[in-house]
C-alpha positions in Angstrom: -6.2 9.6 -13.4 -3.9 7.8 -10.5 -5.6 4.7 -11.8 -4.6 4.2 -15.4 -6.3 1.1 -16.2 -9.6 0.0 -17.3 -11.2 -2.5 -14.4 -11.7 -5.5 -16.1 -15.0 -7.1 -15.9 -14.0 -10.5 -16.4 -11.3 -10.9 -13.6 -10.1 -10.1 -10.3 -8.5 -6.5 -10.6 -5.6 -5.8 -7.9 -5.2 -2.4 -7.3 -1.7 -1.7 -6.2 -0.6 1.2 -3.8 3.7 1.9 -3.1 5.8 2.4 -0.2 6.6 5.6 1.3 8.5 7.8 -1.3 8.2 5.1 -4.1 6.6 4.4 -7.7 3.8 2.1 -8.4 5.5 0.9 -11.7 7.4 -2.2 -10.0 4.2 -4.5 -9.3 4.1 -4.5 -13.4 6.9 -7.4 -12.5 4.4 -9.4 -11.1 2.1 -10.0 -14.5 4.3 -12.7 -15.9 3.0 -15.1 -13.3 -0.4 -13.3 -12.3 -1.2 -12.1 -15.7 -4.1 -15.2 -16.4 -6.1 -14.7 -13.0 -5.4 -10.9 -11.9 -5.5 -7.6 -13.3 -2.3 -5.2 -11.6 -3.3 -1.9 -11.5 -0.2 -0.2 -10.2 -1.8 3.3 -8.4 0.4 6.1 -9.1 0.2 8.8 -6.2 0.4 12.5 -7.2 3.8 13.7 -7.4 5.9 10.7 -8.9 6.4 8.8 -11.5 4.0 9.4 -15.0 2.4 12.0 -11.8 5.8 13.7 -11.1 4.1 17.2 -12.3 1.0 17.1 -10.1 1.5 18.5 -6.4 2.9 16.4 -3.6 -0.5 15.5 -1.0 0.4 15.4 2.2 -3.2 14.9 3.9 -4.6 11.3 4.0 -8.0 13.0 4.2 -7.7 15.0 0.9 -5.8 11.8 -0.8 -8.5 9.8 0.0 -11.1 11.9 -1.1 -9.0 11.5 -5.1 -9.1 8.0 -4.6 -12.6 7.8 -3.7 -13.8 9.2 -6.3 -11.7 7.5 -9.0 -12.6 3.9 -7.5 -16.6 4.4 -8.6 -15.0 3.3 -12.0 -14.5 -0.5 -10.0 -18.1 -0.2 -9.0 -19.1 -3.2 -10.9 -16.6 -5.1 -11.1 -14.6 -7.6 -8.9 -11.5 -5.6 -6.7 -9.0 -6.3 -4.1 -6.6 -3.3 -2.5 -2.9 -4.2 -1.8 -0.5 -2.0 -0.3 3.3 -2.1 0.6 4.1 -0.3 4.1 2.8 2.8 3.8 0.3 1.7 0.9 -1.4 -0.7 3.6 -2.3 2.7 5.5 -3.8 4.4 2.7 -5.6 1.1 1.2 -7.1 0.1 5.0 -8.3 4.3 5.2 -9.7 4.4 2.0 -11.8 0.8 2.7 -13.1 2.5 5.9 -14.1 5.5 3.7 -16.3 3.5 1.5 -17.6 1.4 4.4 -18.3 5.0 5.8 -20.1 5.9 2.4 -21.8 3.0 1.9 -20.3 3.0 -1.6 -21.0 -0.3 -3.9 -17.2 -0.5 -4.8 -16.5 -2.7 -2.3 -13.5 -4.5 -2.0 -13.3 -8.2 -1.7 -10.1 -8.3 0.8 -7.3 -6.2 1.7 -3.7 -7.6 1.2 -1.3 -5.2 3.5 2.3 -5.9 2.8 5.5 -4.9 5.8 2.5 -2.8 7.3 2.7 -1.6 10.9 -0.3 -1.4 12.7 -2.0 2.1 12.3 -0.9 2.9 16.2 2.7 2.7 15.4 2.5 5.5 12.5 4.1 7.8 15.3 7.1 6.0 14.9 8.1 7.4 12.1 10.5 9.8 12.1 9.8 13.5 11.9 11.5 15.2 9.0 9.1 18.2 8.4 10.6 21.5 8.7 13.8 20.6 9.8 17.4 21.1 7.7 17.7 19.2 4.8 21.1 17.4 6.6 19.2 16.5 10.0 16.1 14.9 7.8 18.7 12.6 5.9 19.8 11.9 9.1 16.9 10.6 10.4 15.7 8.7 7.4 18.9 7.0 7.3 18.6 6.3 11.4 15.1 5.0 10.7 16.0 3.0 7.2 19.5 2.7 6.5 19.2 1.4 3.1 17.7 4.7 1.3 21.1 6.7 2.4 22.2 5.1 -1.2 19.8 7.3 -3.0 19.4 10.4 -0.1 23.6 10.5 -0.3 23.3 11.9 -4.0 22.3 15.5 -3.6 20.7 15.4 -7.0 18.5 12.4 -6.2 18.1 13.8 -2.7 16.4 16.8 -4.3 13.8 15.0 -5.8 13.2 12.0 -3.7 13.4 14.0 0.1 10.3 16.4 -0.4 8.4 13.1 -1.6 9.4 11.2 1.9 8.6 14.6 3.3 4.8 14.8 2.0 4.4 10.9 2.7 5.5 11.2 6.4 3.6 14.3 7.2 1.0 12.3 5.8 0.9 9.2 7.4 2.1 10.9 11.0 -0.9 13.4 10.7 -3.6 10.9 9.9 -6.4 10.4 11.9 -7.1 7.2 12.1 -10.3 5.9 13.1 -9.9 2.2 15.2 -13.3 1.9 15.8 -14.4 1.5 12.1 -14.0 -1.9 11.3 -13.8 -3.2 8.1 -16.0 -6.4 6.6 -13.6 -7.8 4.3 -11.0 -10.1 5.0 -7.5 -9.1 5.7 -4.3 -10.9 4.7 -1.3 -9.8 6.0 2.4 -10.8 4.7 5.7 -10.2 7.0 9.2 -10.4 5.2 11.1 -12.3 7.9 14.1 -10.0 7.0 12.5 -6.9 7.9 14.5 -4.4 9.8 11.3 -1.9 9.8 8.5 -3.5 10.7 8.1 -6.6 13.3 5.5 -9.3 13.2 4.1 -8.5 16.7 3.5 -4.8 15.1 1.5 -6.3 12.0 -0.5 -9.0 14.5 -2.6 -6.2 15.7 -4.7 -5.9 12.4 -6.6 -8.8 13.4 -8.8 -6.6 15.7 -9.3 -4.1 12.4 -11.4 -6.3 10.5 -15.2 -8.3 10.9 -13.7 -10.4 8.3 -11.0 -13.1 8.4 -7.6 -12.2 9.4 -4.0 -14.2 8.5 -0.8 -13.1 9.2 1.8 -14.4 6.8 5.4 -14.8 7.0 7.7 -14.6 4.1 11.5 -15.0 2.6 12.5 -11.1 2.3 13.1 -7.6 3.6 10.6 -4.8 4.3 11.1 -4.2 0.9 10.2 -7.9 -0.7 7.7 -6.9 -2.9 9.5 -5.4 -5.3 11.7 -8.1 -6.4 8.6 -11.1 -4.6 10.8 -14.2 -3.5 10.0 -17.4 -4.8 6.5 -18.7 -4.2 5.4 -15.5 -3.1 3.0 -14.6 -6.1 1.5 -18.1 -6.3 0.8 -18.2 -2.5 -1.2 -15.1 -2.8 -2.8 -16.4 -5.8 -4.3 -19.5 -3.9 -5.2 -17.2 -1.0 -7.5 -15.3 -2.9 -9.0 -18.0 -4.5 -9.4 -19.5 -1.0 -10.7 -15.9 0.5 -12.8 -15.5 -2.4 -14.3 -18.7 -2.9 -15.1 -18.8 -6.3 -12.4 -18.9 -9.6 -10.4 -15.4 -10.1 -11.7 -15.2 -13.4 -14.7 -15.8 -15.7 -12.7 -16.4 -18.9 
């Protein structure tokens, strides 16, 4: 199961999607101050982490067919989707799919985290079917700080094909613009992002029926991870605001 959680009936649950390349686990880090009004549900993505054995899934289409089809369990309960960079991509296409389904897991807002509008997926770099040397190359053109890990050709091994399957991914999506969401979107820019700008996460305001707020705050495109201070409880009182009623029944 990429969700290994129970939903919890009783309180908000946060399902969690990662970066490009990355592991769910870190938003476990965020319980010692969420822990009494949120459930984190860190999503684990085939091919990585507790997943590492199950193949790498390089269509957004086929991803988000898993992801529906796992999310029935949230059905009646209470559920927000958060995603970091490439994690806002997957969380706004698999929204539109239950929009598109009509499903009754519906979620109450979308939180997308050093996301890009959808438009600017072509900036990535391409890294597909090209030497191993020139796609390092590129990835370290495009994000200078994973050279640390690509550098090591043992880690390189096992963390390129992942960025591989990722890219091809999110560069090969069709995205549909002119299925808006109804749920709210909030939006947080690290002011120290090299990656992403604010005027490429303003756009998301036209994706949505709902509210929209773009947010700007103290880190990297990488801030989630390691949330600066005041980060965790600002997103707490924006979902209490967005949802209008207490994050938990208890």
């Amino acid at each position: 199961m990429l969700f290994p959680k129970q939903a919890d009936p009783e309180k908000l649950n946060l399902l969690c999607f990662p970066y490009a390349g990355g592991n769910a686990d870190f938003y476990n880090r965020w319980n010692r101050v969420t822990k009494n009004e949120l459930v984190i549900h860190p999503i684990q993505l085939p091919g990585r982490g507790q997943h590492i054995n199950l193949p790498l899934i390089s269509s957004m289409a086929l991803l988000t067919e898993l992801l529906v089809n796992e999310i029935h369990h949230f059905r009646d309960c209470r559920f927000a989707l958060l995603g970091t960079s490439m994690g806002g991509w997957l969380i706004y296409q698999l929204a539109q799919q239950l929009k598109y389904l009509n499903s009754t897991a519906e979620p109450e807002c979308l939180i997308i985290c050093s996301t890009a509008h959808p438009a600017f997926r072509r900036h990535l770099p391409q890294i597909n079917d090209i030497d191993r040397n020139t796609a390092i190359k590129r990835l370290g053109e495009f994000n200078p700080s994973c050279l640390k890990t690509l550098e090591n050709p043992e880690l390189a091994s096992l963390f390129l094909p992942i960025l591989q399957s990722d890219f091809a991914l999110c560069r090969n999506w069709q995205f549909n613009e002119t299925l808006k969401v109804g749920c709210p979107i909030l939006t947080f820019h690290g002011i120290r992002d090299s990656i992403v700008s604010h005027d490429m996460m303003l756009p998301w305001r036209a994706l949505t029926s709902g509210a929209f707020r773009l947010n700007s705050v103290d880190g990297d495109h990488f801030f989630t991870e390691n949330p600066p201070p005041g980060f965790l409880d600002q997103l707490l009182h924006l979902l209490r605001v967005t949802a209008r009623q207490p994050l938990t029944s208890r």
